[in-house]
C-alpha positions in Angstrom: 38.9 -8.8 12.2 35.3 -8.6 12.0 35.3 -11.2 9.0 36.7 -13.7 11.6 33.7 -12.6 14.1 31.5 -13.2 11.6 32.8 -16.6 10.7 32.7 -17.5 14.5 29.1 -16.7 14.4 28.2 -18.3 11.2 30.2 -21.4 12.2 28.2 -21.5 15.5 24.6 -20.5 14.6 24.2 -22.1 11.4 26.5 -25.2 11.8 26.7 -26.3 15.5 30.3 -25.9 15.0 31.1 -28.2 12.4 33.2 -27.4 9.8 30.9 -29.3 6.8 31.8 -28.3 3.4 28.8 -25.8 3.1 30.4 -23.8 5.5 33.2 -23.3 3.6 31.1 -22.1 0.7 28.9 -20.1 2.9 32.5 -18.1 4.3 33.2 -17.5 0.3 29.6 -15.5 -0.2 30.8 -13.6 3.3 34.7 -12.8 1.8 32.4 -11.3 -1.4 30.7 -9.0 0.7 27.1 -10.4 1.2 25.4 -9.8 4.6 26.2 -12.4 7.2 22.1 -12.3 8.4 21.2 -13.6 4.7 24.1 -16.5 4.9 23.1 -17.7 7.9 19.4 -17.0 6.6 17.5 -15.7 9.7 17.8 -13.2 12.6 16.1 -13.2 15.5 13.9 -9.7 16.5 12.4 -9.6 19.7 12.5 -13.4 20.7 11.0 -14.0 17.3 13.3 -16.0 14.4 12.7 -14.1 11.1 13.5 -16.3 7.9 15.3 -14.4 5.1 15.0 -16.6 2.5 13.1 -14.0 -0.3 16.3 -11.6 0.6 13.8 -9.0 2.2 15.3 -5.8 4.5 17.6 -6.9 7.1 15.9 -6.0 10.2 17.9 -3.4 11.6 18.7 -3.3 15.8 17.7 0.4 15.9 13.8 -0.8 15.0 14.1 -4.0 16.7 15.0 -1.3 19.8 12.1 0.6 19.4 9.7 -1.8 18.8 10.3 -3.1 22.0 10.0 0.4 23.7 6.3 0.3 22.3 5.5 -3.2 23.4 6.8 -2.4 26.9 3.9 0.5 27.1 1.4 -1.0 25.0 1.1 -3.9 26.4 0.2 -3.2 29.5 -3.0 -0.9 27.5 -3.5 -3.2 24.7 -7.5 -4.6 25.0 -9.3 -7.7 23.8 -10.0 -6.3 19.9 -6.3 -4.8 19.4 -6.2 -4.1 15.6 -2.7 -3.2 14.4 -1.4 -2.7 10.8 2.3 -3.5 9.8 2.7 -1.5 6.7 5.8 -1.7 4.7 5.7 -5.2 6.2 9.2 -6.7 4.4 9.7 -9.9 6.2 7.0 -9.2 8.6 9.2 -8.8 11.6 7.3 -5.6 13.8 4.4 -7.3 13.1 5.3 -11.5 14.1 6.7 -9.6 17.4 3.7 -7.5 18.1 1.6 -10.8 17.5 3.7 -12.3 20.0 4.1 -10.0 22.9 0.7 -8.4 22.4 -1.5 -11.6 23.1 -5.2 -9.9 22.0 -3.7 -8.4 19.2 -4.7 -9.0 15.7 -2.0 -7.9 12.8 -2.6 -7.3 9.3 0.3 -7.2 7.4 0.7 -4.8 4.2 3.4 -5.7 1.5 3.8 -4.9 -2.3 6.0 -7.5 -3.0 3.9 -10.6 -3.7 7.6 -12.4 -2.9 7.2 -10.8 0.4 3.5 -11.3 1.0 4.6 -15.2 1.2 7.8 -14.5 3.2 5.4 -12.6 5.7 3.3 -16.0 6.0 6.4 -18.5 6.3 7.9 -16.3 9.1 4.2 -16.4 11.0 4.1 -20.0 10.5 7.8 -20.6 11.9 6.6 -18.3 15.0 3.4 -20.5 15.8 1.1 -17.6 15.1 -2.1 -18.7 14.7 -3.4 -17.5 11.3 -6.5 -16.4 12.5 -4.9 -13.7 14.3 -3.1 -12.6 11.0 -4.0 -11.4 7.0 -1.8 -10.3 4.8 -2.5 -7.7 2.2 -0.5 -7.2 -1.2 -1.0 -3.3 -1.1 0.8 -0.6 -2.3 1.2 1.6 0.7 -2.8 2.1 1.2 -4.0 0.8 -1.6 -6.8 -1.5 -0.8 -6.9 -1.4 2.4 -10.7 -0.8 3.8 -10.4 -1.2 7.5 -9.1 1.1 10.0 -6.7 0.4 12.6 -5.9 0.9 16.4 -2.2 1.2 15.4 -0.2 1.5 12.5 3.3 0.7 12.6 5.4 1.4 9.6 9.1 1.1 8.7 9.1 2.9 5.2 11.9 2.8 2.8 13.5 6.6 3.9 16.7 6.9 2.3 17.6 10.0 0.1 18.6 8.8 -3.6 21.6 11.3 -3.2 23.0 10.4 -0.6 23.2 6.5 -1.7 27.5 6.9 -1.3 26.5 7.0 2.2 25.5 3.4 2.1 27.4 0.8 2.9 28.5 -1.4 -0.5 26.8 -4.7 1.3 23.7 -3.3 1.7 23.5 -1.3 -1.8 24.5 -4.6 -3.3 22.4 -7.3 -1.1 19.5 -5.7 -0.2 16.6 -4.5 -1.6 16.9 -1.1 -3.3 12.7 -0.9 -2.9 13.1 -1.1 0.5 16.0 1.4 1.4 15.2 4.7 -1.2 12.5 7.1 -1.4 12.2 10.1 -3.6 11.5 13.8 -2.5 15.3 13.8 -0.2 13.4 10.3 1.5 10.5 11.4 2.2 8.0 10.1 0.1 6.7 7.5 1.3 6.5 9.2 5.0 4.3 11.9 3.1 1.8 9.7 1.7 1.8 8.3 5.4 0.8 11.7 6.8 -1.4 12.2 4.5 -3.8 8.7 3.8 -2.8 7.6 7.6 -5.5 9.0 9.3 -8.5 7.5 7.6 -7.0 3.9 8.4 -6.8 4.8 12.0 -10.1 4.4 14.1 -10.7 7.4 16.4 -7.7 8.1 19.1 -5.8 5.4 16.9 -1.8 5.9 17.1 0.3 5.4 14.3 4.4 5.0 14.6 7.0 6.0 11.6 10.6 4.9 11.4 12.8 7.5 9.7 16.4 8.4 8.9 19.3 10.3 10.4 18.4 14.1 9.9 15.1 13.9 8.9 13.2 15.4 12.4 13.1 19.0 11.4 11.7 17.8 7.9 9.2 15.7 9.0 8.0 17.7 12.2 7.2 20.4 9.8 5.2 18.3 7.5 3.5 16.7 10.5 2.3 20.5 11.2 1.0 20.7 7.8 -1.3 17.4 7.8 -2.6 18.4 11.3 -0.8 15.7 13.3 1.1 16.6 16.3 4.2 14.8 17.0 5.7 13.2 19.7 9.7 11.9 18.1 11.8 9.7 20.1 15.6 8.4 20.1 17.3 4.9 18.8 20.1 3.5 21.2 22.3 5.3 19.5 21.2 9.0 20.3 19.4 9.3 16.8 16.2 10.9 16.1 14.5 7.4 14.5 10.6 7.1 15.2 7.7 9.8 15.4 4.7 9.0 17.1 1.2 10.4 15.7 -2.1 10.4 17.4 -5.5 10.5 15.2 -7.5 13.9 16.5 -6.0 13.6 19.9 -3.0 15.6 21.0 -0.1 13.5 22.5 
């Protein structure tokens, strides 16, 4: 039964194996249905351990995967004044693992949620980033933002309102709502992306979108309309999950 993995694991990464009494109260908020990552309260992504105290987005293994695809190419590209901006930041996760596989990278790290903005600096701290390599910007998608970037990397909330019975109950319940739906079928958010992105990048600047299950054709033809030509690659599970746009350059 996956309730008793889950106990196993619970038991084992947040407990050493003892059987204390919080564990038992901790296996009651599993048997109700709340994610096991915000029990145990962290998860790691990429070698990094990402606190989820402030209930952000779960990171999800499908963006942890890739993440990591990136990293493998850009590091080996990456120069001295890397600038990089984690939009749609949540618990700060692409960004802390950027910071720490991309060694002359700088991240700045855009959230709404001023609950967030200080979950995004907690998770730095517990990752020894030094803060001089970090901001973090309380910004409503673009809003405020002056610089421009290298690379923007952004994971934004993509779900389509009508098909919310398609979500698991844990996740409607647990997580937060802000994070998982988007108007216009999902794509909202990935709109405004297309269309404000470009001024933030700095010439030949890349910028990387996570989207949802059967949202390629949609969003390749909107990619045509803002002038951006795309380059869309696969999760680990054989879904279309991340486009790659290049500023004034084609891919």
């Amino acid at each position: 039964m996956r309730s008793t993995k889950e106990k196993a694991w619970l038991l084992r990464e947040k407990y050493h194996g003892n059987e204390m009494p919080r564990f038992f109260a901790d296996t009651k908020r599993l048997e109700a249905g709340e994610p096991l990552a915000y029990v145990i309260g962290w998860v790691d992504f990429l070698g990094c351990r990402i606190d989820l105290s402030a209930k952000p987005l779960i990171p999800r293994s499908e963006t942890e995967f890739w993440v990591e695809l990136v990293i493998i190419h850009q590091s080996l590209v990456t120069s001295k004044n890397t600038k990089i901006l984690d939009l749609f930041a949540g618990s700060g996760c692409i960004g802390i693992a950027l910071l720490k596989h991309l060694l002359n990278a700088t991240v700045d790290f855009g959230e709404k949620d001023p609950v967030l903005c200080k979950q995004i600096k907690k998770n730095t701290a517990l990752n020894n980033i030094d803060p001089a390599r970090t901001r973090v910007i309380q910004t409503d998608v673009f809003s405020g933002l002056t610089g421009t970037y290298d690379y923007i990397f952004a994971n934004p909330p993509y779900i389509d309102p009508s098909k919310k019975n398609t979500v698991q109950h844990s996740v409607l319940t647990y997580e937060p709502k802000g994070a998982l739906f988007a108007r216009s079928g999902g794509l909202f958010f990935i709109e405004r992306l297309l269309t404000q992105g470009a001024k933030h990048l700095r010439q030949g600047g890349i910028m990387y979108i996570e989207f949802g299950h059967g949202q390629k054709v949609a969003i390749a033809r909107l990619t045509r309309t803002y002038g951006w030509n795309p380059t869309f690659a696969k999760d680990q599970f054989g879904k279309w999950r991340v486009v790659r746009l290049k500023k004034n350059h084609p891919l």
